[in-house]
N, C-alpha and C positions, 0 to 999 in steps of 0.2 A: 556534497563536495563543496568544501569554504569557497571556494571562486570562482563560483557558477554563477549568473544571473541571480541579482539583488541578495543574494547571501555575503557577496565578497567582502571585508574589510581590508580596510584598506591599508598600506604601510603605514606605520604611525609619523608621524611629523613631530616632533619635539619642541620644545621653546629654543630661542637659538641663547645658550649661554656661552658669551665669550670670555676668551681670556684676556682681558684688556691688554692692549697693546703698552708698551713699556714709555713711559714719560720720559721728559727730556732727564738729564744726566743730573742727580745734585750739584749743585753750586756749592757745597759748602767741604771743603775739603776734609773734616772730621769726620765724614762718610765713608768710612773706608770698607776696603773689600771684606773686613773682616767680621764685619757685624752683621754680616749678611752668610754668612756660609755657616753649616752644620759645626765646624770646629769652634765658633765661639764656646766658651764657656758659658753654661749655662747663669751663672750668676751675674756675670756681665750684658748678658744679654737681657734679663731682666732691669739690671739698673740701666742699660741703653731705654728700653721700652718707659720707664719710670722717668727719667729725665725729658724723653719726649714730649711727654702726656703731661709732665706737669709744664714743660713751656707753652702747651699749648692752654693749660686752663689757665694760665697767669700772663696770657698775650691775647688778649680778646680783646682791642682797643685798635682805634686807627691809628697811632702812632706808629713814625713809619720803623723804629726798632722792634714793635711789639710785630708789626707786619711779615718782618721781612724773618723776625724768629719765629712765627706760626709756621708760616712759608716752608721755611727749612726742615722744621720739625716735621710738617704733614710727608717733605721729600723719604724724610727719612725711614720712617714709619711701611710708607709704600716700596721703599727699597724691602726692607725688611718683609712684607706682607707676598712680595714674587715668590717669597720661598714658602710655598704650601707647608711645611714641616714648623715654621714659624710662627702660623698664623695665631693659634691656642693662644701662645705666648704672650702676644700682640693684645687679643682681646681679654685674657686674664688679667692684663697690667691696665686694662681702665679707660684703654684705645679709643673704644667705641664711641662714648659720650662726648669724650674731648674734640673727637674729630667732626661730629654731629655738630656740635655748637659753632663749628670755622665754614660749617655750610652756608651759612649766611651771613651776612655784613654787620661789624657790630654796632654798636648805637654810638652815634654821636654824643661828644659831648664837650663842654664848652676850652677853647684854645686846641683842638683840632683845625687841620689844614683843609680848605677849601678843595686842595687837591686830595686823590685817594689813592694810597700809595699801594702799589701792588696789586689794582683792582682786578675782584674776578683770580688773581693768583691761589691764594688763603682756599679758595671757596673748590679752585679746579683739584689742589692736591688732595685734599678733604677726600673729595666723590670719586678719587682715583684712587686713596686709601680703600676709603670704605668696600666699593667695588671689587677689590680683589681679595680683600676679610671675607665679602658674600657668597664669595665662588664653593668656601666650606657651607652644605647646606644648611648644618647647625648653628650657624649662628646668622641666619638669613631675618630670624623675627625677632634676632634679638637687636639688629640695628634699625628692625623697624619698629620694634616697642620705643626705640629710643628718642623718637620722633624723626629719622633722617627723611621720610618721604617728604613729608611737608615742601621741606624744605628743597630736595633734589627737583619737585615741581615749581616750584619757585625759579629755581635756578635755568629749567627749560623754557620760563617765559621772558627769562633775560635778551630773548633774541628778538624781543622788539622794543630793546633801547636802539636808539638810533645812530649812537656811535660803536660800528662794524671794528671788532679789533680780534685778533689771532686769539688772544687771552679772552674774547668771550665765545669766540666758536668753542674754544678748548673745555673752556667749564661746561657748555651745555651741551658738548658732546661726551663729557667726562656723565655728567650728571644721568643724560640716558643711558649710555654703556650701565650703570651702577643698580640704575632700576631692571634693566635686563637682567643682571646677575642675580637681585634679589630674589625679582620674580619666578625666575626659574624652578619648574616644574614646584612652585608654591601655588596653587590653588586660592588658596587667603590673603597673599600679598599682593596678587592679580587682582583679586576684587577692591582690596583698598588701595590700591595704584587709581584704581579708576572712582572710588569716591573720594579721592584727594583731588581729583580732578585731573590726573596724570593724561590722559587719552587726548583731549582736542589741543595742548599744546603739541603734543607727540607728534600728531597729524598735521599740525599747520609746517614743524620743523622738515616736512617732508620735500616742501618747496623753498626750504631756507638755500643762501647762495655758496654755502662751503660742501663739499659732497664729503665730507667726512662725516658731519653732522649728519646729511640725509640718513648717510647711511647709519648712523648710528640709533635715529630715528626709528627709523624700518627695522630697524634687530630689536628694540624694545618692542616695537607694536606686534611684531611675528613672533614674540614672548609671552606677551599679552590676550593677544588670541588664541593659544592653544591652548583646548577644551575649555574654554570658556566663553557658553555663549551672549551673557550679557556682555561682554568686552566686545566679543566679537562684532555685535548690533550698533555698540557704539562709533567701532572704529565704522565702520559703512555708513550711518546716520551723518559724520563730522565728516562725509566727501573725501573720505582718504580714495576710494575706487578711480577716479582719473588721474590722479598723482601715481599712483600705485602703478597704472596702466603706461602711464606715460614713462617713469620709471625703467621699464622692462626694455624699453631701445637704448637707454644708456650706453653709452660707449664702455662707461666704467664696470668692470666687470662685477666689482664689490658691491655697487648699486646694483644692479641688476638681481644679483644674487637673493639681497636683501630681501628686492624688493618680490619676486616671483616664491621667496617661502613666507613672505605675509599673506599673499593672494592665497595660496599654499591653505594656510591655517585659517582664514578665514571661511573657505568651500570645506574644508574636510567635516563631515556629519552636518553640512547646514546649507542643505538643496535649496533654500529660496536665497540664499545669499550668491550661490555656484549661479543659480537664473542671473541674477544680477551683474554678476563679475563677466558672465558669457555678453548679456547684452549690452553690456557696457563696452565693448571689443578688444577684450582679452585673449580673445583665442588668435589672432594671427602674431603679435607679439611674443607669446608664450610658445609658437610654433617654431617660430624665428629663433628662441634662445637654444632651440635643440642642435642647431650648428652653433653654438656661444665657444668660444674658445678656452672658457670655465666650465671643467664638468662640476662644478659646483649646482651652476646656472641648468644646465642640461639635465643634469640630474634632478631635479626640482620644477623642471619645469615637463619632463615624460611622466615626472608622480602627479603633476597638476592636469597635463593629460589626461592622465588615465582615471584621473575625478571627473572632469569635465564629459569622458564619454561615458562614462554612470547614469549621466540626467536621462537622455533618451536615444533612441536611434538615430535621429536628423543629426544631431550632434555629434555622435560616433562617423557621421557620412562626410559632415563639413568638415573634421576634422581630418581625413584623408585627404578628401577634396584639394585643401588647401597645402598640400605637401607634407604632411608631418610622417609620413612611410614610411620613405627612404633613409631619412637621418634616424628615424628609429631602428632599424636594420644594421645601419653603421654602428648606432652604440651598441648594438649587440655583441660585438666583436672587438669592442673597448677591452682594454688592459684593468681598468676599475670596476672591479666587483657590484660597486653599488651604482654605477652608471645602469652594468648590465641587467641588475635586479630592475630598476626603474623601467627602463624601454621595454625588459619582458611585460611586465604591470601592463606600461599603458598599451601595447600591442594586446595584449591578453584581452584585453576589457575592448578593446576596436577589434576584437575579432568575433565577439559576440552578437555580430553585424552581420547579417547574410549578405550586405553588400560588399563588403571591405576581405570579405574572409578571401576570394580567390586572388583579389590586387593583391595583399601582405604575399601571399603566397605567390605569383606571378614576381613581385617585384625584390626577390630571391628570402623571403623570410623563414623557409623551410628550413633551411640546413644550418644557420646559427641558433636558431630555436632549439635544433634537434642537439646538438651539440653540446646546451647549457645544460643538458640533460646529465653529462659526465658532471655536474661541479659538485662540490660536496657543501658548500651552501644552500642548506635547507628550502630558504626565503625564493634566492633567486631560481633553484628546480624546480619548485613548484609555481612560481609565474611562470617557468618557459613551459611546463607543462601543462597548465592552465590556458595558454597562447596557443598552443597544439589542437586542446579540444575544441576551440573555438572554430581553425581552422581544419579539421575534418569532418564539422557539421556540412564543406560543399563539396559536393560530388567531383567537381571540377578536380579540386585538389587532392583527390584519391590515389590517381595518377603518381605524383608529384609525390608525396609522402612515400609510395612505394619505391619509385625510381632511385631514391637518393637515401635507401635500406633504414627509412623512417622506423616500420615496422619489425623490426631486428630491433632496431633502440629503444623503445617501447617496451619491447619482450623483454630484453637481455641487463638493460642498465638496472642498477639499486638506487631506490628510492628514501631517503631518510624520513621521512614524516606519512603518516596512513592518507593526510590527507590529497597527496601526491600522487601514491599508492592508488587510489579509488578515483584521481584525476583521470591516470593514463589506462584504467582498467573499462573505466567510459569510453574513453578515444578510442582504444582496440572495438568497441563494439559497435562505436559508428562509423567506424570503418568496414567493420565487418556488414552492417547493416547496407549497404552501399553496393556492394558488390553484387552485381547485377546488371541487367540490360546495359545500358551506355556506358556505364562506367565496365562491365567485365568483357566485352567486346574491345574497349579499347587496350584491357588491360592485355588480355588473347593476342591481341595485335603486338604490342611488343613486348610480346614473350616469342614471338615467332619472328621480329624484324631485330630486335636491339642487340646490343654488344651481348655476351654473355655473362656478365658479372649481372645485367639487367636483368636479363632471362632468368637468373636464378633468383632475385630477391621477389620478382613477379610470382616465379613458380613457387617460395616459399611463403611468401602471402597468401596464396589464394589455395594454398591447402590448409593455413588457419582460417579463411575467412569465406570461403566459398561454400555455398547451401550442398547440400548431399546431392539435389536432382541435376545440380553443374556441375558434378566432380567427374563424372565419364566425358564428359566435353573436354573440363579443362585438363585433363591426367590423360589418356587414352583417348585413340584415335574411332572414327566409327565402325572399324573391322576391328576393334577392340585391343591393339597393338598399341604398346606405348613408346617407339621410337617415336623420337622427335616433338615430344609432350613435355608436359607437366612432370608427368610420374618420371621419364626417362631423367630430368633436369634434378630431381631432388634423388636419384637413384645414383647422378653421379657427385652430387655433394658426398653423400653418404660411400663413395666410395676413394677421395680424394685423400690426398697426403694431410692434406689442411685441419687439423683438430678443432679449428672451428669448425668449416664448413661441415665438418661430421657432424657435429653437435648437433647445427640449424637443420642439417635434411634431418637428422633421427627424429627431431622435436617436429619437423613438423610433418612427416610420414607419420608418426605415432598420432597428432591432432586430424590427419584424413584420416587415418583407422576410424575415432572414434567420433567422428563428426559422421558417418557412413553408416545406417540405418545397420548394413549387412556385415561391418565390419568390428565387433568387440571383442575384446577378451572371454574365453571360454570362464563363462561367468553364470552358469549353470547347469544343472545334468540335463542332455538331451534326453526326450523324447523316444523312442521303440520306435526304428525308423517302420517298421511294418505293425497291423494292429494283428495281435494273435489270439487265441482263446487258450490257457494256460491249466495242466493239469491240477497245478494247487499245490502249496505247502505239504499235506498229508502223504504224496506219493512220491516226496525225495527220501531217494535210499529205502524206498519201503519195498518189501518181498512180492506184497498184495498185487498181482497179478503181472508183475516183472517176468518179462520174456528176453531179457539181455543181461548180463551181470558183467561188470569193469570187475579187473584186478589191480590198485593203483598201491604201489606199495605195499604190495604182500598181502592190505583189504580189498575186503568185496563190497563194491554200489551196486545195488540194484537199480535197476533202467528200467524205461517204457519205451520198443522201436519207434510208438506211432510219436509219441514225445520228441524224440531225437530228430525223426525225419522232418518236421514242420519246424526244425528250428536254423538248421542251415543246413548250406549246400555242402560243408564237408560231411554231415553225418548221412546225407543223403546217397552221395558217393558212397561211404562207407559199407551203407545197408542195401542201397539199391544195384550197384555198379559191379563189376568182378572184381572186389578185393575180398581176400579172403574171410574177413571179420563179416561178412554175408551173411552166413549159414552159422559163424559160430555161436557158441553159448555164453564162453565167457573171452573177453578179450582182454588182452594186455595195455596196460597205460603205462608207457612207460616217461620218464624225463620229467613227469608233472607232481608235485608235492599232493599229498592229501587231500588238502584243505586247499589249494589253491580248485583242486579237482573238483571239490565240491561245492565251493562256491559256483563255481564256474557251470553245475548243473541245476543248482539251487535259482542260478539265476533264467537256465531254459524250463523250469518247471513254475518259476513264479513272476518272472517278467523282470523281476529288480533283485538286488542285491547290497547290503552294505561293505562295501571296499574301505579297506585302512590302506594310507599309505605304507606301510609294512608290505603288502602284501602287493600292492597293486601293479607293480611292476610285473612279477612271473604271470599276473591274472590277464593280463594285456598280452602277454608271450604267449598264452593259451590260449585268448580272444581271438586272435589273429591267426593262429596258429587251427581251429576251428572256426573261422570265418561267421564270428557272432559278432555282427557289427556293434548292436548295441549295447552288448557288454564292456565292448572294446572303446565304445563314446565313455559310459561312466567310467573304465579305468583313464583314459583320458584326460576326463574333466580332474580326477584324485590326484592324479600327477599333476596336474599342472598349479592346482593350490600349493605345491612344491617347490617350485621354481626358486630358484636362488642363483644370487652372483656366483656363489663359485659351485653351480652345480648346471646351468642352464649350457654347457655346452658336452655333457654326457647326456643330456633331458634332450638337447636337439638330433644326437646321435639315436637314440632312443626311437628317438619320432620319424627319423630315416628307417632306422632299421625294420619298424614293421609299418611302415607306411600309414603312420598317426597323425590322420589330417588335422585335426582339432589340436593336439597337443604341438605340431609344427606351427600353427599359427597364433598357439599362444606363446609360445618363444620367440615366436618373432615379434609380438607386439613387447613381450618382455623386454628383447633388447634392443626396440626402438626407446622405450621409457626410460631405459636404465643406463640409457649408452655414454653420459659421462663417465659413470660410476666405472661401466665396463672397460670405457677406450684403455683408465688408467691400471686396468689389471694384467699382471705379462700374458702375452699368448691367446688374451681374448679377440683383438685386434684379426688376428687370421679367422676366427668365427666369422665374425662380420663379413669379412669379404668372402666367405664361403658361401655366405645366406644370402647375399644378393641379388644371385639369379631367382630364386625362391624365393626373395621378397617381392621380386619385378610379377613372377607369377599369380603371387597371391593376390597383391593389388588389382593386378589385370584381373582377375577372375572375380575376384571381390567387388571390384567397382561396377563390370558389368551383371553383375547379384545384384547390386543394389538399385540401380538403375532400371531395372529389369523390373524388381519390386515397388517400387516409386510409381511406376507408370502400369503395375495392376491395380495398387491401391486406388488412382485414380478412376480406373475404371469402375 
């Protein structure tokens, strides 16, 4: 099972690529809405891109006109660049280089002004350009073959110039936003982000004074770190862990966010780093965010949970300990899907806990678990049902599961994945495994005190779950009577208006059937209930020393009396008693076919016989009709390999009319199995309620069979 102890993986965590937030308005009124929407003309659009691109390779100077036309040119570019359908365009016309080269300040030279006009402007539109170029994944190495990192790491150490101004938070928050987008889910630009030396500014920005920037910080470093564990060593090496930690109280929701999917991505597959983030004291922050009023924050921070309780059990323990339960239970019943996938997760992984398993359950975790059972998302059914087997690993909660018709949901819901599937097929068996001593005393208990919607989901459980040597306890009384039982409670589902409730008693009256040493399907030929000594094959129909001869159909069988007499009590009558066939010689057969005739002696002269179904019906007319029981078992056992929806209620007739024990209780076990199939055929519905009283009997008779047997085995 994927999400059992040390097997589980984990949700995956992503890099967080964002869609950079939109830059201040152009300034330059030749911007217009038109250069920016699908309806430009394509050739226009071009010479817009081409005019850009060349102002910017022919204004690379501090001069404050060459400035203020970089400037403009970078606005417009990133205007153009919002529109993903653009993007191609953009970098087909040359974009990329030109915009790369206004990343950094150009060189001085001589009758430039002492002042720098635009500072940090040129450089913020640049990395706000380039940035939303990157969000296409294809052209992500091609702005970094161009050299932009260098350069964007440069730009993030500009935050320890000492004059604080809006236009330099903006560039070095522009700058990390743009390395986030590169990196994302690039593998290769993650490693040379961090041999440009990208990481320990990253990290120091985390304590910078704008929270935009933090947070822009934090979304490059939680980019950074996913699946990469040299990145990852670094960011913990550079002291990000108490920033990070401290971070997670933020009032700001966006920080926090941030900053609980860095912590996030640094523990996911890297246990000595999760030691580290715990002992560092991440776990009651990260607890706290689970009431965050950002299910951003919440969500990320039940997925960092439910890492956190992977390391060990103390962890799994301190983790209840300190409150994180109850808020996990409320997001269960969140309106966001993927809230709800998360709190399953980390409950799932804290129920793995023999300590925690009955509190989840105690502090109402059963019935939204059971619930998420109905979603048709994959991810999030299988953590709730994962969360389930953890919690029926304690006896405690046996109870609990049954009361609130756990075990119905279990049985009855559709599963989308095998892994799910083989989840809840475990749960049903340690639930079943359980049922016993304390736990089936209590269950007994209120199946005899509770409402009756209880009583029945009690009494349907523990005819799938209860061992055969309890099913006369739990079904029938000790005078063997099943008023006010088990059996009587699943005898009136099975007879209620409710098309469900029919369904749950048939299925689970069919599961006592065959859970019952004494009780299966007539599932092979019995036995000669008496042992006889058998004249033999040679002296059917044969003359050789025949003292009786049939007339069946106008032919003659020859007979043996002493034959006939040791084989039953009708022939015994027949020969011994005052009917006239006494004394005679030859006697009449009448009503019986030939061949049914002879079978039917074939089998008192050899013990057995092969029955077709063709035939096997009139051969059981004549069994019975001759009181040859064990002929009448094998025709019996022939018919009832027969059995069919639309024939099982002439087959029950059948079994009334010559009183065919065997063949009545395979009709019955047939239309416990069958009884959807049946409820929905006309006219079968009155069957059922026909067979009820003769089901109530059978079980009664059958249970104490088996019980009966149970306790000579023992002996």
């Amino acid at each position: 099972m994927e999400q059992q102890r040390g097997s589980r993986s984990f949700p995956e965590r992503k890099g967080q690529k964002r869609k950079l937030e939109e830059g201040p308005p152009a300034e330059d009124p030749q911007i217009s809405p038109s250069t920016t929407t699908d309806a430009a003309p394509h050739a226009a659009l071009l010479s817009e891109v081409a005019a850009q691109v060349s102002v910017l390779n022919s204004a690379f100077s501090w001069k404050e006109s060459d400035r203020a036309a970089a400037k403009r040119a970078a606005q417009v570019l990133s205007e153009l660049a919002k529109n993903d359908d653009l993007v191609s365009v953009i970098v087909d016309g040359g974009a990329v280089p030109a915009l790369t080269t206004h990343l950094q300040p150009p060189p001085y030279c001589e009758g430039d002004l002492a002042q720098k006009p635009f500072e940090h402007e040129v450089e913020k539109g640049s990395a706000f350009a380039l940035g939303l170029l990157a969000i296409k994944p294809e052209y992500q190495n091609l702005i970094v073959d161009k050299g932009a990192l260098p350069h964007l790491v440069d730009l993030l150490k500009r935050s320890k110039d000492s004059s604080t101004s809006r236009a330099l938070n903006s560039v070095i928050r522009r700058a990390a936003d743009a390395i986030t987008n590169l990196a994302h889910e690039n593998s290769s630009i993650k490693t040379r982000v961090r041999l440009e030396g990208g990481i320990p500014p990253l990290v120091e920005l985390l304590e910078y004074s704008d929270s935009k920037v933090q947070r822009a910080a934090a979304g490059a470093l939680r980019t950074l770190a996913f699946k990469n564990d040299d990145n990852k060593n670094l960011i913990v090496e550079c002291n990000a862990l108490p920033t990070l930690i401290l971070m997670l109280g933020s009032e700001d929701a966006a920080i926090h966010y941030e900053a609980v999917g860095v912590i996030g991505n640094l523990v996911h597959s890297s246990p000595n780093i999760k030691k580290e983030v715990i002992s560092s004291g991440a776990l009651q922050p990260v607890i706290g965010l689970l009431s965050s009023c950002c299910p951003e924050s919440q969500r990320e921070a039940a997925l960092l949970l439910g890492q956190f309780a992977s390391t060990d059990s103390d962890c799994k323990v301190h983790i209840v300990q300190r409150g994180a339960v109850r808020p996990l239970i409320e997001m269960l019943q969140s309106a966001d899907v993927q809230l709800k996938e998360m709190s399953a997760f980390a409950l799932g992984r804290l129920a793995q806990d023999s300590h925690n398993q009955a509190g989840i359950a105690h502090s109402g975790g059963l019935e939204p678990l059971l619930k998420l059972l109905s979603s048709r998302n994959g991810s999030l059914q299988h953590n709730a049902a994962f969360a389930l087997y953890g919690l029926a690993d304690n006896e405690d909660n046996v109870s609990g599961f049954i009361r609130v018709g756990g075990v119905q949901k279990l049985q009855d819901e559709e599963f989308i994945v095998q892994a799910t599937k083989d989840c809840v097929s475990k749960t049903l068996k340690r639930l079943e495994e359980k049922i016993h001593g304390r736990v089936l005393r209590h269950l007994l208990y209120q199946m005899r005190i509770s409402e009756k919607s209880i009583q029945r989901r009690v009494a349907l459980a523990l005819a799938h779950f209860c061992s055969p040597e309890d099913q006369r306890t739990v079904f029938i009384d000790e005078n063997g009577i099943c008023l006010l039982t088990g059996l009587e409670l699943l005898l009136g589902l099975l007879g209620s208006t409710n098309t469900k409730q029919q369904l749950d008693g048939a299925a689970a009256l069919y599961r006592l059937a065959n859970k019952s040493m004494a009780l299966s399907p007539v599932d092979a030929a019995p036995p000669s209930p008496t042992q006889r000594v058998y004249l033999g094959e040679q002296y059917v129909n044969s003359a050789t020393l025949s003292d009786v001869t049939f007339l069946v159909e106008g032919r003659r069988f020859y007979a043996h009396r002493i034959c006939l007499l040791a084989s039953s009590d009708a022939f015994r009558a027949m020969f011994d008693g005052g009917y006239r066939e006494k004394d005679a010689r030859d006697i009449e057969i009448p009503n019986i076919k030939w061949e049914v005739f002879e079978l039917m002696m074939r089998f008192i002269y050899t013990g057995s016989v092969d029955i077709t179904i063709e035939i096997s019906q009139d051969l059981l007319r004549a069994a019975d009709q001759y009181l040859l029981e064990g002929l009448k078992r094998l025709c019996e056992y022939t018919i009832a390999q027969d059995i069919t929806l639309e024939n099982i209620g002439s087959m029950y007739d059948l079994s009334e009319a010559f009183h065919a024990m065997s063949l009545r209780q395979a009709c019955i076990l047939f239309i416990l199995e069958h009884f959807e199939k049946l409820s929905s055929m006309h006219g079968q519905n009155e069957l059922v309620q026909r067979t009820i009283p003769e089901i109530r009997e059978y079980f009664c008779r059958a249970l104490t069979k088996s019980t009966t047997n149970l306790q000579s085995l023992r002996l």
